[in-house]
C-alpha positions in Angstrom: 168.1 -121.1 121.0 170.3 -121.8 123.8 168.3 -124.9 126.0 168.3 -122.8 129.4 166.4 -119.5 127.1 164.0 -122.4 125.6 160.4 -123.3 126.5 161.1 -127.0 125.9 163.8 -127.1 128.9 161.2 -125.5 131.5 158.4 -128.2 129.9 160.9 -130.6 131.0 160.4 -129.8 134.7 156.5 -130.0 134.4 156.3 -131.9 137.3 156.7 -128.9 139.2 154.7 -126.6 137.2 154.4 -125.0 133.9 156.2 -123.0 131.9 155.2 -119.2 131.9 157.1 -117.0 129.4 159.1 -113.3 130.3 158.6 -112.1 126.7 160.4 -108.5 126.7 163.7 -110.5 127.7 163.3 -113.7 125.7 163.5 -115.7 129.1 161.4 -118.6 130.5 160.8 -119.9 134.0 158.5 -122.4 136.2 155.1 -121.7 137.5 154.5 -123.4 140.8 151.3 -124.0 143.1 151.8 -123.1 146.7 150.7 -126.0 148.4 147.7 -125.4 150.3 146.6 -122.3 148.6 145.1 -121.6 145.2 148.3 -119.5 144.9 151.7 -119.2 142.6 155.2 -118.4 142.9 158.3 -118.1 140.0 161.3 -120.1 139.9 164.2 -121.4 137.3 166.3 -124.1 137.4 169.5 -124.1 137.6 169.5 -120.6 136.2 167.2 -117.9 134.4 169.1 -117.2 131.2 167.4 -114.2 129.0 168.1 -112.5 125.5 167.8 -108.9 126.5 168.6 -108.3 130.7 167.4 -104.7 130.6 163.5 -105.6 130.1 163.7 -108.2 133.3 162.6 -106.1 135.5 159.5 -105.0 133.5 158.9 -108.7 132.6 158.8 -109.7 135.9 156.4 -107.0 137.0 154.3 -107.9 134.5 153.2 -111.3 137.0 151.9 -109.0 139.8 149.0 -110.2 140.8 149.7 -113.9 139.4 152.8 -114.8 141.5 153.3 -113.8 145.2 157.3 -114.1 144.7 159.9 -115.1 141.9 163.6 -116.5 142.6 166.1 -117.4 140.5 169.9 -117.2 140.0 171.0 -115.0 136.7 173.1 -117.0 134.1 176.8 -115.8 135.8 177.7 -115.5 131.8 175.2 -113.6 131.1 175.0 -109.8 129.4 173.9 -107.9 132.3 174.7 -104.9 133.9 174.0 -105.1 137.5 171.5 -102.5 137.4 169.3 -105.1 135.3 169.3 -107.3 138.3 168.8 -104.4 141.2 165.7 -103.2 139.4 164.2 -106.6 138.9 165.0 -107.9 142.1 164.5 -104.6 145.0 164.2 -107.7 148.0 167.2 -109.7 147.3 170.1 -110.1 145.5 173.1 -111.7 147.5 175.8 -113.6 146.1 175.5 -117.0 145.8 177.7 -119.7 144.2 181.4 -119.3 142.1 181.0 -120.7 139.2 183.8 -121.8 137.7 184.6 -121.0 133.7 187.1 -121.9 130.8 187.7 -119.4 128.4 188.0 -121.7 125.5 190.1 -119.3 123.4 193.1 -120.5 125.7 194.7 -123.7 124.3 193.8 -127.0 126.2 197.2 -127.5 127.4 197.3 -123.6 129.5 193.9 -124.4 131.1 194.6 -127.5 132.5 196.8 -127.4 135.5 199.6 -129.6 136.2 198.3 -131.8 138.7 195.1 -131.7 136.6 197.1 -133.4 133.3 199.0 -136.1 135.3 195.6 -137.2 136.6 194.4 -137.0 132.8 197.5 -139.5 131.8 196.7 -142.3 134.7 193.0 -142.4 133.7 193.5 -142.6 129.7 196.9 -145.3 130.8 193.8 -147.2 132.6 192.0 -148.0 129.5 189.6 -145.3 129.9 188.2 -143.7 126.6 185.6 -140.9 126.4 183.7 -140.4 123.4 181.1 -137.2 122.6 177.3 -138.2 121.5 175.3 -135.0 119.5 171.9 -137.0 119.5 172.3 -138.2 123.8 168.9 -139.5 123.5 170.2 -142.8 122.4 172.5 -143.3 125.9 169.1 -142.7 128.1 168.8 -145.7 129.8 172.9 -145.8 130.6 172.7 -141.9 131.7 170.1 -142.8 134.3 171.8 -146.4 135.6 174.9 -144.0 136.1 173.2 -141.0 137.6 171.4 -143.8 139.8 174.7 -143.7 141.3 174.7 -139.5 141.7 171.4 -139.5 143.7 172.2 -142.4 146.0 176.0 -140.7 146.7 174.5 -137.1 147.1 171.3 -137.9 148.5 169.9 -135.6 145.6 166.1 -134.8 145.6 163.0 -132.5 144.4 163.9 -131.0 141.3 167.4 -131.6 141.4 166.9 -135.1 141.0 165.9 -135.1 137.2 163.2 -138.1 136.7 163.4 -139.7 133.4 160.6 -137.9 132.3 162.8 -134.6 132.4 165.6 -136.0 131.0 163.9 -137.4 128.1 163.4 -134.3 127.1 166.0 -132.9 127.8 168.2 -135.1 126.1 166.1 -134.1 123.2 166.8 -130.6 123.1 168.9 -129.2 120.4 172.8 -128.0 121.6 172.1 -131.1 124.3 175.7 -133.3 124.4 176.8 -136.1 126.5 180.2 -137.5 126.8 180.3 -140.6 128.3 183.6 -142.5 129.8 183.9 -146.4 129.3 186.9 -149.0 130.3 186.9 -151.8 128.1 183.9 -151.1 126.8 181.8 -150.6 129.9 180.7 -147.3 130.7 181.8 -145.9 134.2 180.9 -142.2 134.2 179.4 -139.3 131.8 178.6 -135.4 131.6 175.7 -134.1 130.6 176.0 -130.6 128.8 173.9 -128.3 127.1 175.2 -125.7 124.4 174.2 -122.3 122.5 175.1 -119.1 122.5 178.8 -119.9 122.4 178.4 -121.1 125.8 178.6 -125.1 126.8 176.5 -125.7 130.3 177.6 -128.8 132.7 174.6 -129.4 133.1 174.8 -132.5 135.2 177.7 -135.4 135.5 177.1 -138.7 136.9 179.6 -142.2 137.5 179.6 -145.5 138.8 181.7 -146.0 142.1 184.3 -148.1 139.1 184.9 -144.3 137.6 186.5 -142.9 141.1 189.0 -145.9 141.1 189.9 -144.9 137.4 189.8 -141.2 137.4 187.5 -141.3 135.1 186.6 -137.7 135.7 189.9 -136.2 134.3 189.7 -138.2 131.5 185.9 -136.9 130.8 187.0 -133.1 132.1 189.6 -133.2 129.5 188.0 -134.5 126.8 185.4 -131.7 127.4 187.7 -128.8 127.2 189.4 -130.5 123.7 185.8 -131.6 121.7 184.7 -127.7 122.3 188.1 -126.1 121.4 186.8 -124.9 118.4 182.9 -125.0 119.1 182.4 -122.7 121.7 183.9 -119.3 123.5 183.4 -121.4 126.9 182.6 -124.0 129.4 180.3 -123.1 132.5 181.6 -126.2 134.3 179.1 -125.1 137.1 179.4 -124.0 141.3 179.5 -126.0 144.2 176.6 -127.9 145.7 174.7 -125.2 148.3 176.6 -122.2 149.2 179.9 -123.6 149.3 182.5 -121.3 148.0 185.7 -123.6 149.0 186.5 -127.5 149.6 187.3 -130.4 147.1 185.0 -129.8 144.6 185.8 -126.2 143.5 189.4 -127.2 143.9 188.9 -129.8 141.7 187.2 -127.6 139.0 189.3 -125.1 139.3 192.0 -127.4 137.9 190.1 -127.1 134.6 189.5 -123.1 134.6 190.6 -119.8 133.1 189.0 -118.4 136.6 185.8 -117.8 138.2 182.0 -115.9 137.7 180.1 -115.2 140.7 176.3 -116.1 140.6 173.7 -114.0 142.3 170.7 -115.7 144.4 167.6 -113.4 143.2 164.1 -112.7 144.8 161.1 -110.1 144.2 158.4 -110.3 146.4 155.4 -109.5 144.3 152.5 -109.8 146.8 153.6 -109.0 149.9 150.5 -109.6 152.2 150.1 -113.2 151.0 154.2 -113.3 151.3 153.8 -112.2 155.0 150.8 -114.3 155.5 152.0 -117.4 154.3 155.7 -116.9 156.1 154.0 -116.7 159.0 152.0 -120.1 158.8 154.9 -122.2 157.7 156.7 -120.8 160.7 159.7 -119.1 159.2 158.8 -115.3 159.2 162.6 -114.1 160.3 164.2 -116.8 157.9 166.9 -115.5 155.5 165.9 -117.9 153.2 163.9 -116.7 150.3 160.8 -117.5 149.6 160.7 -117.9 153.5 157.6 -120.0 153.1 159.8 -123.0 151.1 162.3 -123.2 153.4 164.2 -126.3 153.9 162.9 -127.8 149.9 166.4 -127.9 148.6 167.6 -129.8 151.7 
């Protein structure tokens, strides 16, 4: 089962809640606690990826009276019609991030742009070597020394920050990958992926301050798209930080792309006086942002 569709990836998050199951369409997402309140909400991270989109809606109905709102962003690979996602989510559905994809059935050598492959050649003429793990759990204690550097460089927090607790377990998971960059020997950067359903996830990257110097990223990026030639029908190699549609990054993965999937930001109010109610006391009643009651917690 792909690791996004699995029980064992939201138990991985637990510090944020539990896992609660959407059985018609095979999918899983967090329980929280409103703090304060003796209250719930829904939420995935980074996406809500299901089996069967057309019994979402119904799914998510099925928590009235237990959540007050659920939000999530739709796997941008995955089998829906958008009519699955206007019924299941009547309050908001906006678009959200670009993800960029490789369509793996292209060779290696058309995907890659030009600038892209020079890059590639300076990196691998620097010593660097990339190598693919299938069992990650033994590079745990590198991953997090490296992704040390990540949070510091990013200011990442909440659940976007990944405590070793999570990535135990995630690391554990089957279709979980990690290919991990070294120069003589030392490693200086790695990706984190997760695979199934013909789909590989960059799930998160991380690198030491060395890897920039060496380009350590194109040597990784293109080691990525040639391990999965032949293993998978594509790479999700993820969006931009926010709401960013443009700016290095996305150029950057672009370079590595067959083209682009838009996401969709989700929300279905499922209790609307507590909704209101609780808006109101945390001050953000005419906020866009959804639940209006957490905004500002991926900041």
């Amino acid at each position: 089962m792909p690791a996004y569709r699995s029980k064992a990836y939201v138990d991985s998050l637990s510090e944020f809640g539990e896992a609660a199951a959407l059985p018609g369409s095979g999918g899983w997402f967090l329980r929280r606690s409103i703090a304060g309140h003796d209250l719930h909400d829904g939420m995935t991270y980074p996406i809500l990826a299901c089996e069967d989109w057309s019994a979402l809606a119904d799914d998510i109905e099925g928590w009235r009276g237990r959540l007050v709102s659920f939000a999530t962003v739709p796997d941008p690979l995955g089998q829906y019609a958008m009519a699955d996602l206007e019924r299941a989510f009547p309050d908001r559905l906006v678009p959200f991030k670009h993800h960029h994809v490789a369509d793996l059935s292209f060779p290696t050598d058309r995907i890659v742009s030009s600038h892209h492959a020079r890059q590639v050649g300076k990196a691998f003429r620097k010593g660097v070597e990339v190598e693919a793990y299938s069992d990650p759990r033994v590079m745990l204690d590198i991953w997090l020394g490296l992704f040390d550097h990540a949070i510091e460089k990013f200011d990442i927090g909440g659940i976007r920050k990944f405590s070793r607790f999570a990535f135990e377990r995630q690391l554990a998971l089957p279709g979980a990958i990690m290919s991990v960059a070294r120069q003589n020997g030392t490693p200086v950067a790695a990706h984190f992926l997760l695979v199934g359903d013909g789909v590989v996830y960059a799930h998160a990257a991380a690198a030491s301050p060395a890897a920039y110097k060496l380009g350590a990223a194109y040597a990784l990026y293109y080691h990525d798209l040639k391990y999965f030639a032949d293993k998978a029908q594509w790479i999700d190699w993820g969006g931009e930080p926010g709401m960013a549609q443009e700016g290095n990054l996305s150029s950057f993965k672009a370079g590595w792309s067959t083209g682009i999937r838009q996401s969709y930001f989700c929300g279905r109010i499922l209790d609307r006086e507590r909704y209101a109610a609780l808006a109101s006391a945390s001050g953000t009643p005419a906020t866009s942002y959804f639940p209006a009651y957490r905004v500002g917690e991926f900041d």
